[in-house]
C-alpha positions as CSV (number, residue, x, y, z in Angstrom):
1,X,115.3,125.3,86.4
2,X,114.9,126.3,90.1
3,X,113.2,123.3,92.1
4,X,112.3,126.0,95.1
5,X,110.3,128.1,92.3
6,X,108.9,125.8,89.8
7,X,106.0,126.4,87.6
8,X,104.8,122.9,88.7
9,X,104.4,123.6,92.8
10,X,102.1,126.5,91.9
11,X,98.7,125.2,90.1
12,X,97.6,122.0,89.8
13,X,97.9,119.1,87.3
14,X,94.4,117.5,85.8
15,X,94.5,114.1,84.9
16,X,92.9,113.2,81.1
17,X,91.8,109.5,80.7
18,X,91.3,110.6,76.7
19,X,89.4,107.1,76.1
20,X,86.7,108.5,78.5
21,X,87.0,112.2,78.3
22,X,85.1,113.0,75.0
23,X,83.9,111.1,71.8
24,X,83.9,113.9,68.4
25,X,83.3,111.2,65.9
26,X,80.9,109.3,67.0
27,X,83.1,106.3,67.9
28,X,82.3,105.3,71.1
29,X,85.8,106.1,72.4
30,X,87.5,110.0,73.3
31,X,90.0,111.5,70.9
32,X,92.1,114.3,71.1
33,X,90.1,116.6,69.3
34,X,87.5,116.3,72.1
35,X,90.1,117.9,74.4
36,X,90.5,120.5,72.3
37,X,87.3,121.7,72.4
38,X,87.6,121.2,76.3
39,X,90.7,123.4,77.2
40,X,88.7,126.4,77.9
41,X,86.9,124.1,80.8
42,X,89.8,123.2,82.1
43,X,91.7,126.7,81.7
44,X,88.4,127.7,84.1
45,X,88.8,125.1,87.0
46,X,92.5,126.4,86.5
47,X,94.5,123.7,85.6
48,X,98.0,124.3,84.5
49,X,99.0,121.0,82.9
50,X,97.0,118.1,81.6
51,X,98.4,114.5,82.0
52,X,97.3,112.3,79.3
53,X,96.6,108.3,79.9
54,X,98.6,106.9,76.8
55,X,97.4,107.6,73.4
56,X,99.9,106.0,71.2
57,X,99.0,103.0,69.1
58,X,98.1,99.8,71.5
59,X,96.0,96.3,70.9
60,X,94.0,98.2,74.1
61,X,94.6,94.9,76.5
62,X,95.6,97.1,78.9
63,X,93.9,100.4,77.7
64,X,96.9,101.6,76.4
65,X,99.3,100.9,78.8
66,X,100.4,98.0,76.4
67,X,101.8,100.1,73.6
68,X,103.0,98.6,70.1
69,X,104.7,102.3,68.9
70,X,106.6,104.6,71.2
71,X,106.4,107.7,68.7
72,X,102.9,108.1,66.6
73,X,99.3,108.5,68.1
74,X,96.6,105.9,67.7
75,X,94.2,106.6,64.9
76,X,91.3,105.8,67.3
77,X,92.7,109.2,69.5
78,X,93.8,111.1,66.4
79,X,96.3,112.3,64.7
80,X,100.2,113.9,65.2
81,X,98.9,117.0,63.8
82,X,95.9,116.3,66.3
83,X,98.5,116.6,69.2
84,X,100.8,119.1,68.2
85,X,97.8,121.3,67.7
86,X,96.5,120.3,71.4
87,X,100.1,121.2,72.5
88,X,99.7,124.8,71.0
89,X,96.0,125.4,71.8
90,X,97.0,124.5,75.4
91,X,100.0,126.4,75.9
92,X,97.7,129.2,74.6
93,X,95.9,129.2,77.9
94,X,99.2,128.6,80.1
95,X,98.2,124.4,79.7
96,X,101.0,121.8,79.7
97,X,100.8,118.9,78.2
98,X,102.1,115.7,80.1
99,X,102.8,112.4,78.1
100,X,102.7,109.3,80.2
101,X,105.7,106.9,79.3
102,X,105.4,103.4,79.6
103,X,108.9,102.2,79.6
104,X,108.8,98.9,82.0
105,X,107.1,97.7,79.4
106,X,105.6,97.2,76.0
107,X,103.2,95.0,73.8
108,X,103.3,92.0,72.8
109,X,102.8,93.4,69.3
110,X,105.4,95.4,69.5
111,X,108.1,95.2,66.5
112,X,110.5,94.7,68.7
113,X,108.9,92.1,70.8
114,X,108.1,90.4,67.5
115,X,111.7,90.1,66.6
116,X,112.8,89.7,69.9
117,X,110.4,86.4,70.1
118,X,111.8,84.9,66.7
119,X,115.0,83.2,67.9
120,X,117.5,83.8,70.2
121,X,120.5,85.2,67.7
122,X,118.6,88.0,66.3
123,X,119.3,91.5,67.2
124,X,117.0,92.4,69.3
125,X,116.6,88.7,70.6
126,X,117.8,90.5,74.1
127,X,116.0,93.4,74.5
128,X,113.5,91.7,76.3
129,X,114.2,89.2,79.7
130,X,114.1,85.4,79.1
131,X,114.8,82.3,81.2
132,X,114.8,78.6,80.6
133,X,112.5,76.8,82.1
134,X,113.5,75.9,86.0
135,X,116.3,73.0,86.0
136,X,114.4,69.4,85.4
137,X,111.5,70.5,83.6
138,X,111.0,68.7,80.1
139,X,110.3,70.7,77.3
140,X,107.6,68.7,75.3
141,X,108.8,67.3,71.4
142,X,106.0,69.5,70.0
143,X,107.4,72.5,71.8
144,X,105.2,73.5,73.9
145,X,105.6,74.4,77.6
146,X,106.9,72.2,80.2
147,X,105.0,70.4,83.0
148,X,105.6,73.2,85.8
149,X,108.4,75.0,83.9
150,X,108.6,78.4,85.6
151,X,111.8,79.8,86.6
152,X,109.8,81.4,89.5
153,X,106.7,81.3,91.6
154,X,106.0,84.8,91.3
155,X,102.5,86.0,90.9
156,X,101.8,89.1,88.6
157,X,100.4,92.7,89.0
158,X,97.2,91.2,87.1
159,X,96.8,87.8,88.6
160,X,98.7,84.9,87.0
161,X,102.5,83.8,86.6
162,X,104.9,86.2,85.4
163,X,106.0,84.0,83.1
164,X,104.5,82.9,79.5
165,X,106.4,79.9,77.5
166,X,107.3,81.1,73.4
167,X,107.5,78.0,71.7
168,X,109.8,79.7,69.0
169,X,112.5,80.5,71.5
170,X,111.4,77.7,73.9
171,X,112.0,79.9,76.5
172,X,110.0,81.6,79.1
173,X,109.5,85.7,78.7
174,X,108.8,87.7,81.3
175,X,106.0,90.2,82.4
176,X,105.0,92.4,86.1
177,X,101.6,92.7,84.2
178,X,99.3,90.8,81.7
179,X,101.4,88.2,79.3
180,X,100.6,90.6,76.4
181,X,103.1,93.3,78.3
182,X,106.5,92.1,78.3
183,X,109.5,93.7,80.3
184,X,111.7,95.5,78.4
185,X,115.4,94.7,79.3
186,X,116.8,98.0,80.5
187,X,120.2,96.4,81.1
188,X,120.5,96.5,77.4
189,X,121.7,99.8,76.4
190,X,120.0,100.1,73.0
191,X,116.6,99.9,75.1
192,X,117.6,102.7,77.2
193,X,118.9,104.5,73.9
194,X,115.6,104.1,72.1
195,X,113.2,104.6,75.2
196,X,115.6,108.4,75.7
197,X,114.8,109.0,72.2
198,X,111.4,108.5,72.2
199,X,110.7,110.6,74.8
200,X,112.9,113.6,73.3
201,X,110.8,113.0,70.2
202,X,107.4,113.7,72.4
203,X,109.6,117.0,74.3
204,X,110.2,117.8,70.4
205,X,106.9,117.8,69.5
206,X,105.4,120.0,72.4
207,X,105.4,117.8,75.3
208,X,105.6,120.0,78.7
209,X,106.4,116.8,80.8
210,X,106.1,113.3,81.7
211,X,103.9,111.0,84.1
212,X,106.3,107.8,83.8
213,X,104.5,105.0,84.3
214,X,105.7,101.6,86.7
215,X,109.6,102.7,86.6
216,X,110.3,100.9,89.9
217,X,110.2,97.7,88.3
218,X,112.5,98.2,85.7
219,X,115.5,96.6,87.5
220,X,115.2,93.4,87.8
221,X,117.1,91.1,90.6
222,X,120.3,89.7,88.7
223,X,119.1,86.2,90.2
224,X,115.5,85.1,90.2
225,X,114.9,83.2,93.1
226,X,111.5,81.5,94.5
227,X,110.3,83.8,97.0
228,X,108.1,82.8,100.2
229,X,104.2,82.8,99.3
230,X,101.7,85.1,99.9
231,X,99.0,83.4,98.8
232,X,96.9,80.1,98.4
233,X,98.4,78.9,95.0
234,X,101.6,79.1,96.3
235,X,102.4,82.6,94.6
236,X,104.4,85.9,95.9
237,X,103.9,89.1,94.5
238,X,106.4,90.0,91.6
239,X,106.2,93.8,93.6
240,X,107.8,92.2,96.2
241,X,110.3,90.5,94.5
242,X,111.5,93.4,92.1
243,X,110.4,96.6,93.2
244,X,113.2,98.9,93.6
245,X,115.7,96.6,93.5
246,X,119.7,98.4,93.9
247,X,120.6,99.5,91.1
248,X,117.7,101.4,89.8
249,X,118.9,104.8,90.5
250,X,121.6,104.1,88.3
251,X,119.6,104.1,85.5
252,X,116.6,106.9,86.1
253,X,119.9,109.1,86.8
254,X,121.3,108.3,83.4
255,X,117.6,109.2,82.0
256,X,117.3,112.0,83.5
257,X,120.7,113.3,82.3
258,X,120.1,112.3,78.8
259,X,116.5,113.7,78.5
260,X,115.1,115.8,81.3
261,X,118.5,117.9,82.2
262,X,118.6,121.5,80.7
263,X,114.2,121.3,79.8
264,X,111.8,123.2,82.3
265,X,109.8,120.2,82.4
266,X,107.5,118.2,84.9
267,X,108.5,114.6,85.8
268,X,106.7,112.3,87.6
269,X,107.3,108.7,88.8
270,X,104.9,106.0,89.6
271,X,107.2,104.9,92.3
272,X,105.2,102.4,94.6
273,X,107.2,101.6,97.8
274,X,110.1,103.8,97.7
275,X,111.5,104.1,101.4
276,X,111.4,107.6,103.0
277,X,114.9,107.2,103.6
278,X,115.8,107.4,99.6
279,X,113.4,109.8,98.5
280,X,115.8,112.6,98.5
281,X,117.5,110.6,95.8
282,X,113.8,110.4,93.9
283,X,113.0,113.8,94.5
284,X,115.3,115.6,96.4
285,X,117.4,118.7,94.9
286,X,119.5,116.4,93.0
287,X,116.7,113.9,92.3
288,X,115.6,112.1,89.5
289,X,112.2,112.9,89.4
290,X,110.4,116.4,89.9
291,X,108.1,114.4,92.2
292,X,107.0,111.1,92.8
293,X,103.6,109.2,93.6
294,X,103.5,107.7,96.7
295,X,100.9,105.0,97.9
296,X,100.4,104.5,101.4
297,X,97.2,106.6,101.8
298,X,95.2,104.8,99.1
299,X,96.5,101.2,100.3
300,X,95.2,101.2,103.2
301,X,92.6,98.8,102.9
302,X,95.4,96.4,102.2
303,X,98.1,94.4,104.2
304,X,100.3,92.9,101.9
305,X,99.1,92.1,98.1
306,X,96.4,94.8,97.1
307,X,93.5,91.5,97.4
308,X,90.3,93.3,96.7
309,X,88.5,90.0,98.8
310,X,90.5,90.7,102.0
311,X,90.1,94.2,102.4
312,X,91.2,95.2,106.6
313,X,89.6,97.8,108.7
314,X,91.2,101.1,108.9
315,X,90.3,104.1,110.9
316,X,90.8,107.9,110.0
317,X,94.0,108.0,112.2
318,X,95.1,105.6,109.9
319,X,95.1,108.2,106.6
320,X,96.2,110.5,108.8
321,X,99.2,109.2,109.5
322,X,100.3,107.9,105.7
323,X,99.4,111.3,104.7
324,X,101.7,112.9,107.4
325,X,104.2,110.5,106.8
326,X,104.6,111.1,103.7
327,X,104.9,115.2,104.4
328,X,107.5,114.7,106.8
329,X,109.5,112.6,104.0
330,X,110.0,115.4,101.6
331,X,109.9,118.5,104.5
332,X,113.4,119.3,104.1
333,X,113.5,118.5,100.2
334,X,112.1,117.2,97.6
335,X,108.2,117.4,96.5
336,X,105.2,114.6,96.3
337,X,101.8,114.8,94.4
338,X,98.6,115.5,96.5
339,X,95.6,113.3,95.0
340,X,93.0,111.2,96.0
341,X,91.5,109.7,92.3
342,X,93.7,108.0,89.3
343,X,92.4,105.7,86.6
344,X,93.8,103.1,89.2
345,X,91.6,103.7,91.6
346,X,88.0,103.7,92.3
347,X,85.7,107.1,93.1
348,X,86.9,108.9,96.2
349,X,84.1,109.4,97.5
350,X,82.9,105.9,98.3
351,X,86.7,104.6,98.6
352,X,87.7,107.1,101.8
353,X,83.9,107.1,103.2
354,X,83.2,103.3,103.0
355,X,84.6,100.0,103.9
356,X,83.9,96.2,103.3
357,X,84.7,94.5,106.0
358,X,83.4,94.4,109.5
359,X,85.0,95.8,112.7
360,X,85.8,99.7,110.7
361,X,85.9,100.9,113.8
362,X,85.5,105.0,112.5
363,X,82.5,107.6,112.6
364,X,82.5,108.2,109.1
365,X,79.4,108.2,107.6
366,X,79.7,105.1,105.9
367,X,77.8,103.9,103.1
368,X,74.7,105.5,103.7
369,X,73.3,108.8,103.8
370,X,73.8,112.2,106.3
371,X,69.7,111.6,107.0
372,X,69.9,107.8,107.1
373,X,69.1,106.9,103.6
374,X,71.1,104.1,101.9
375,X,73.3,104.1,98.7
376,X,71.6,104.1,95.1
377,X,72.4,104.7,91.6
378,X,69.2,106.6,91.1
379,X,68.9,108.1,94.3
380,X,69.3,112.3,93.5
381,X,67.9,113.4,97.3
382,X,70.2,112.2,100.7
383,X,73.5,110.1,98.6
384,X,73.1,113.1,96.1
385,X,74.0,115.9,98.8
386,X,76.4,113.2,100.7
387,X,78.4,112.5,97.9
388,X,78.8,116.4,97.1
389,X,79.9,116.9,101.3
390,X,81.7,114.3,100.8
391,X,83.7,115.4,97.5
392,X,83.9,118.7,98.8
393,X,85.9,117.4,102.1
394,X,88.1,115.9,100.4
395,X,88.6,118.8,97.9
396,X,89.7,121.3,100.7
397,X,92.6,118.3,101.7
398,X,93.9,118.1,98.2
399,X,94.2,122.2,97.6
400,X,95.9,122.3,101.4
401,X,98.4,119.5,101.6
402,X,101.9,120.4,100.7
403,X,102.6,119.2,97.4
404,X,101.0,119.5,93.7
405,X,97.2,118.8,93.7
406,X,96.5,116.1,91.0
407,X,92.6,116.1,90.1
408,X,90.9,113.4,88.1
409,X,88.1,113.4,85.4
410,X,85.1,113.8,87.4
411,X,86.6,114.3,90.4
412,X,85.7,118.2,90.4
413,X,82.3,116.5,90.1
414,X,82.3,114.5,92.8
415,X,81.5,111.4,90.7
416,X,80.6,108.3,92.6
417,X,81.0,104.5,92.0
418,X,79.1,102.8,89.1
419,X,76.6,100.3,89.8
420,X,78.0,97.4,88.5
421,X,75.3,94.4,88.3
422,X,77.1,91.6,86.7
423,X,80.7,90.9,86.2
424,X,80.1,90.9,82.8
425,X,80.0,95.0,82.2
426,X,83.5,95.2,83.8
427,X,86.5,95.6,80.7
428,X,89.4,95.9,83.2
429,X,91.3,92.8,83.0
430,X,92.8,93.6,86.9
431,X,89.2,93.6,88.0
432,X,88.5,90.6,86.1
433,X,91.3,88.7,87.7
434,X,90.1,90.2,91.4
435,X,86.4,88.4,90.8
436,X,87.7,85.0,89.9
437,X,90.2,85.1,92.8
438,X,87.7,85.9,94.9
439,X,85.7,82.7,93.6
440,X,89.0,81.1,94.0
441,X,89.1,81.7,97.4
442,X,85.9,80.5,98.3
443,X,83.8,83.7,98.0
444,X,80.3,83.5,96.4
445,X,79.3,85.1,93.4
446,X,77.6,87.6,94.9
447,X,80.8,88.3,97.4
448,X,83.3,88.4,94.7
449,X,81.0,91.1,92.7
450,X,80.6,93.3,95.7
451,X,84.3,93.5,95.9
452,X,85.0,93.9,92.8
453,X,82.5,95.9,91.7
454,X,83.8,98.6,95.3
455,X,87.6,98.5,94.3
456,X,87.2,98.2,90.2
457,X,89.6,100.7,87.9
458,X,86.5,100.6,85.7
459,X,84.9,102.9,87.9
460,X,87.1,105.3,87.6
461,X,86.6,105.1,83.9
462,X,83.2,105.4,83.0
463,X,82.9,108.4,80.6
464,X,82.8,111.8,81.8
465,X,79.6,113.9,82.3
466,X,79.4,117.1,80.4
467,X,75.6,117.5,80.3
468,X,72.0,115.9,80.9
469,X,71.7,114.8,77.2
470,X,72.0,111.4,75.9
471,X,75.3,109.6,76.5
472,X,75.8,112.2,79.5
473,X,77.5,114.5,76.0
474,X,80.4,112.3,76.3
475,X,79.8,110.9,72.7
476,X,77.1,111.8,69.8
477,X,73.9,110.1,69.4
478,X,71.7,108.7,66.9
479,X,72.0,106.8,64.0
480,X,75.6,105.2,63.1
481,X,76.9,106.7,66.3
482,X,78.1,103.6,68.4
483,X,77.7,103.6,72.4
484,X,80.2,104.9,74.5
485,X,82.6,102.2,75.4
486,X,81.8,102.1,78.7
487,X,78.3,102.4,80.3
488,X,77.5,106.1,81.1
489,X,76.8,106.1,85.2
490,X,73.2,106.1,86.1
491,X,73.7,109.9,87.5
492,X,74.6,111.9,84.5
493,X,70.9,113.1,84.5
494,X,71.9,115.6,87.4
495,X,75.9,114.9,88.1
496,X,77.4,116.6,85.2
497,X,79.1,119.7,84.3
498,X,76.2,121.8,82.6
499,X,74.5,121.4,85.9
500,X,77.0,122.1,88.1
501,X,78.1,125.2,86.2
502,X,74.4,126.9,87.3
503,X,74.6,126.0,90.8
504,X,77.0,128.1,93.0
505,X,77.2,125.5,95.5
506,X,78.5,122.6,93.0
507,X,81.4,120.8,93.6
508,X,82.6,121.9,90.7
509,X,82.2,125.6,91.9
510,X,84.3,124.7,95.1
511,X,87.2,123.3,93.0
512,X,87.8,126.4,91.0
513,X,87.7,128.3,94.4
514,X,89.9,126.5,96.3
515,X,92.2,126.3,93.0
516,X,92.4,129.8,93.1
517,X,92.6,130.1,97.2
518,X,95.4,128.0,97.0
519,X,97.3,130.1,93.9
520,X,96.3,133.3,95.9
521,X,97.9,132.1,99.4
522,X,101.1,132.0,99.8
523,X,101.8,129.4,102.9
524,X,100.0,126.8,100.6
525,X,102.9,126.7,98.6
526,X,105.8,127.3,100.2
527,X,104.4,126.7,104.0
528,X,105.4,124.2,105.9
529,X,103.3,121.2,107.2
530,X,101.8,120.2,111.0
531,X,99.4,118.1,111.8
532,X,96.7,119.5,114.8
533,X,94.5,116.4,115.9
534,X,96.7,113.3,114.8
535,X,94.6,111.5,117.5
536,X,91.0,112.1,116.5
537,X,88.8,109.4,114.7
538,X,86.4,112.3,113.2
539,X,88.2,115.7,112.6
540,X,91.5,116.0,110.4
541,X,92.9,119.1,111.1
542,X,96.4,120.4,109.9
543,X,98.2,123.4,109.1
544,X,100.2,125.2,106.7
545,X,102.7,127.6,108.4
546,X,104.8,130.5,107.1
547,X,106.6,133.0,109.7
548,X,103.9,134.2,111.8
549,X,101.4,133.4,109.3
550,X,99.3,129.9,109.5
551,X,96.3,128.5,107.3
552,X,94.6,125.7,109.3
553,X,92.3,123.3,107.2
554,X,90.1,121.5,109.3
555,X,87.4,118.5,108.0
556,X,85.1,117.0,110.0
557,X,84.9,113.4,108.2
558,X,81.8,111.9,110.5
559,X,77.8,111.9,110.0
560,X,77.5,113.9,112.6
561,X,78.4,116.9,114.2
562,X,82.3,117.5,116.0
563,X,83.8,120.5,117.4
564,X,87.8,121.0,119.0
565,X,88.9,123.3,121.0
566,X,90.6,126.5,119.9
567,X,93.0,126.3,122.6
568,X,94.2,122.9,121.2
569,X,94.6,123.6,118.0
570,X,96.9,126.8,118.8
571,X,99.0,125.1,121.5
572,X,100.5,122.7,118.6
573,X,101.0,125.5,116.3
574,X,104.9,126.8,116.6
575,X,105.8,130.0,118.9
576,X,105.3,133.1,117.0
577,X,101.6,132.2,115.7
578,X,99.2,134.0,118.1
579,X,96.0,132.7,116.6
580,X,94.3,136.2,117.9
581,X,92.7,137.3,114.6
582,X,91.5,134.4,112.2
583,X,89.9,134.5,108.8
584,X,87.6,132.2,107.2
585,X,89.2,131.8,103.5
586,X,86.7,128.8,102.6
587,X,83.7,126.6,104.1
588,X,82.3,123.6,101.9
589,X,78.7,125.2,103.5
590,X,77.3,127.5,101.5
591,X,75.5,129.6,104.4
592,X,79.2,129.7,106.3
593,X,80.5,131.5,103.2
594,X,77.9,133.8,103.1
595,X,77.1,134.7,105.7
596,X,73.9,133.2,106.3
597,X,74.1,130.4,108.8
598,X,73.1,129.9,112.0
599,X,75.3,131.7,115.1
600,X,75.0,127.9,116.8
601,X,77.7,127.0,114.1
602,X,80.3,129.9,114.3
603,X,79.0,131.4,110.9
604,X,82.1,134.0,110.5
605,X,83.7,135.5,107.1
606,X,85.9,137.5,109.4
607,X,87.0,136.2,112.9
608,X,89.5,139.5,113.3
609,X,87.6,140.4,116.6
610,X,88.8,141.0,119.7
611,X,86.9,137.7,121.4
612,X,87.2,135.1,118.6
613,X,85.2,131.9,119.2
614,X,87.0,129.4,121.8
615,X,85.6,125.9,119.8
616,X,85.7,125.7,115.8
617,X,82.1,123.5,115.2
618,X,81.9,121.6,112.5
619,X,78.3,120.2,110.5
620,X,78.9,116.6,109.5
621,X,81.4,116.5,106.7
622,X,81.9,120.1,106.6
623,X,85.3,121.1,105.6
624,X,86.6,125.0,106.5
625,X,90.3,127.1,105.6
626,X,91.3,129.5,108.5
627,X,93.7,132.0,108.1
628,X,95.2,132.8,112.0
């Protein structure tokens, strides 16, 4: 497979959190027939490959990221026949299907965990890490765990230690997430032999791909040391301590050799942290992934451990930069993912337009609305429209980055935050963890829920709005139908996808046009990257360049209105790009598109005049693509 040409640089990849997306049987919970029945959506908004959140069998601690069988589908999603006719039915309408592998780790409940926890002669008894407990602890007659035992004092991804005593072993196992998610050992070469096989079995079976899931925590240091603490307790994150430790590359090469080699597949790493300097060994021509998620950009509210009670400040120059930073990493090789939303994260919209903390220091426009209104579940007037600018703002950044867009359920919605009252309604055990740190840490009640309820992967995973009816359509109604699993936001009434299809100016409308602007133009695939206005805190303006040819996306992020001149923007674009004749390809206003607006705001389809306008005015979050 060429790398330069690749299916996978020209559409965009849609993100499926199956759980969420759509209920057939009455459940509560999605299945795989639901997104059946929803390809022809998503063969609309023109999505050329689905990536599919786990749906093998799992106890669900983790939502399926703790799996107890690598190679069969949970009966709550479905059947294998379910899939393989997904696989078909996609491909049908030129749709991949992307399975996401969990290979750091794996249930609790898996068989092999299960043996592996029995005694420490069995065969399996090392395909999993154990330690003793640290030298002069006393392991208890009864067995159980020793008085400060743990070999280290690192903290895991989900709050705790990374270590959990097994009295039948009387040893400590180890786990980066929750205690029901041990590591597998990948020194063991039987666990890399079964993991290769398991994903050939899914490439067998009509797989198109692979999100891989963690995989730069599979190495482990070959001495566990104490490492200095990051927090009150006396902790230190196990990222820190583990995350791409040397070696690792040794391994993902071997993968990729024994699996990926000779298939014109997608792969894609969830590869948090990985210096600039080695991602041509990731992702370059020779690299083990096709591309590889990088972090920065939706980290910034974070210095050091991703606390959701000590959130910093950041400005727009800020995202600018980790955005740019990571173009210029991968401008002379290699390819990245463009996105904004995951399950990980919560709703763009509020995440990249509001903050927690005093001292922001930035024009956005905040938590509130474009006319001064405040936030509100039921509010379908000022947050309504502001969330829409909002979502649309962002849109036109994801379609014009270099790099594969990656859209999320209900992102092409512009889905908000839920309006979480009481820590009770949250599932996520991460989010869980968060609000008793925060209590931990001296926070009230009322503090740790407002942090928790802002940064929660719940909200991300609320089900998805297909129509005004009951449950939002996610999921039947009426008699021995149960509810959806999680609550339905407090917006479906008018947020949904019914709606949106009858209104040209949905954000749902914009994301199928920019989809097919950026399919349809050339230098926002293969064009090269520059950033305009690095140094403004309200207007992000960039370009995509190709020989004399240049599309310019520029988003004004504030409440209010900003405007740049012309003259700037074209003196930072290379020699050969004359800027004399410019196009307007897309504007997130309505009247700009058509035609309609006001002169005051530069209302052009086609600036091929011989007197262009000298300053490009922008409403408040009003996003426009120029072709000069």
């Amino acid at each position: 497979m060429n790398r330069e040409t690749a299916w996978w640089k020209r559409t965009f990849i849609y993100q499926v959190y199956p759980k969420s997306f759509q209920d057939t049987t009455g459940s509560g919970t999605g299945d795989l027939e639901g997104i059946i029945r929803r390809l022809d959506y998503l063969e609309k908004l023109g999505a050329g490959a689905l990536w599919l959140t786990p749906v093998y069998p799992s106890p669900g601690v983790d939502n399926g990221y703790d799996i107890s069988d690598y190679t069969a589908i949970d009966p709550a999603c479905g059947t294998m026949a379910d899939f393989e006719r997904l696989a078909a039915e996609a491909k049908k309408r030129g749709i991949r299907i992307l399975m996401d592998l969990v290979y750091n780790h794996s249930s609790d409940r898996h068989p092999w965990f299960l043996a592996s926890k029995r005694d420490r002669t069995n065969e399996k008894a090392d395909w999993y890490i154990w330690r003793d407990p640290k030298e002069g602890a006393v392991i208890p007659a009864d067995g159980s765990a020793p008085e400060n035992g743990e070999p280290t004092n690192w903290r895991a991804i989900f709050g705790g230690s990374v270590w959990t005593w097994c009295p039948e072993r009387r040893q400590y196992y180890y786990h980066t997430f929750a205690k029901e998610q041990p590591d597998l050992n990948w020194e063991k070469p039987e666990v890399r032999r079964a993991l290769y096989d398991a994903a050939t079995f899914w490439l067998d079976h009509g797989a198109g791909g692979f999100r891989i899931d963690a995989i730069t925590y599979i190495k482990k240091p070959a001495v566990m040391r104490d490492g200095t603490p990051d927090s009150p307790d006396g902790t230190v994150s196990v990222h820190d301590m583990t995350a791409n430790t040397p070696g690792i590359l040794d391994f993902l090469r071997e993968f990729r050799r024994e699996v990926f080699d000779g298939r014109d597949i997608v792969t894609v790493g969830e590869a948090n942290g990985v210096p600039a300097e080695e991602l041509e060994d990731w992702v370059g021509r020779d690299g083990v992934f096709s591309m590889l998620f990088e972090f920065s950009h939706v980290l910034l509210p974070f210095e050091g451990p991703e606390m959701w009670c000590r959130p910093k400040p950041w400005k727009l120059t800020e995202l600018k930069s980790a955005l740019r930073k990571s173009q210029e990493a991968v401008k002379d090789q290699g390819w990245l993912p463009v996105y904004f939303e995951n399950h990980d994260r919560a709703r763009s919209v509020n995440y990249f337009f509001e903050q927690l903390c005093e001292g922001a220091g930035r024009e956005f426009a905040g938590s509130g609305s474009l006319d001064g209104g405040t936030a509100g579940a039921g509010d379908a007037g000022g947050m309504q429209e502001t969330y829409a600018r909002r979502a649309k703002a962002l849109a036109a950044v994801l379609f014009t980055l270099r790099g594969t867009p990656f859209v999320y359920q209900g992102e092409e919605l512009g889905m908000p935050n839920a309006d979480w009252k009481d820590p009770a309604e949250f599932n996520d055990l991460s989010t869980r963890w968060q609000y008793e740190n925060a209590l931990r840490e001296g926070f009230s009640p009322e503090e740790a829920l407002r942090f928790a309820a802002f940064f929660s992967r719940d909200n991300a995973r609320t089900p998805m709005q297909w129509s005004a009816e009951q449950n939002a359509g996610f999921s039947p109604a009426g008699s021995g139908a149960a509810a959806p699993w999680l609550p339905v936001h407090e917006d479906f009434a008018f947020r949904n996808a019914g709606a949106e299809e009858q209104d040209p100016d949905s954000v749902l409308h914009c994301y199928r046009e920019l989809a097919m602007l950026r399919a349809g133009a050339e230098e926002l695939i293969s064009g090269s990257f520059a950033d305009l206005l690095p140094e403004s805190e309200t207007l992000y303006c960039f370009a995509r360049i190709l020989g004399k040819s240049a599309v310019v996306t520029a988003v004004n992020f504030s409440g209010g209105e900003a405007e740049v001149s012309w003259d700037v923007l074209l003196e930072r674009l290379p020699e050969g790009v004359s800027g004399k004749g410019r196009e307007v390809l897309f504007s997130s206003c309505r009247d700009q598109r058509d035609g309609t607006g006001p002169e005051a705001w530069d209302s052009v389809r086609q600036e091929t005049t011989v007197s262009p306008e000298k300053r490009l005015r922008l409403r408040p979050l009003e996003a426009r693509i120029i072709r000069i």
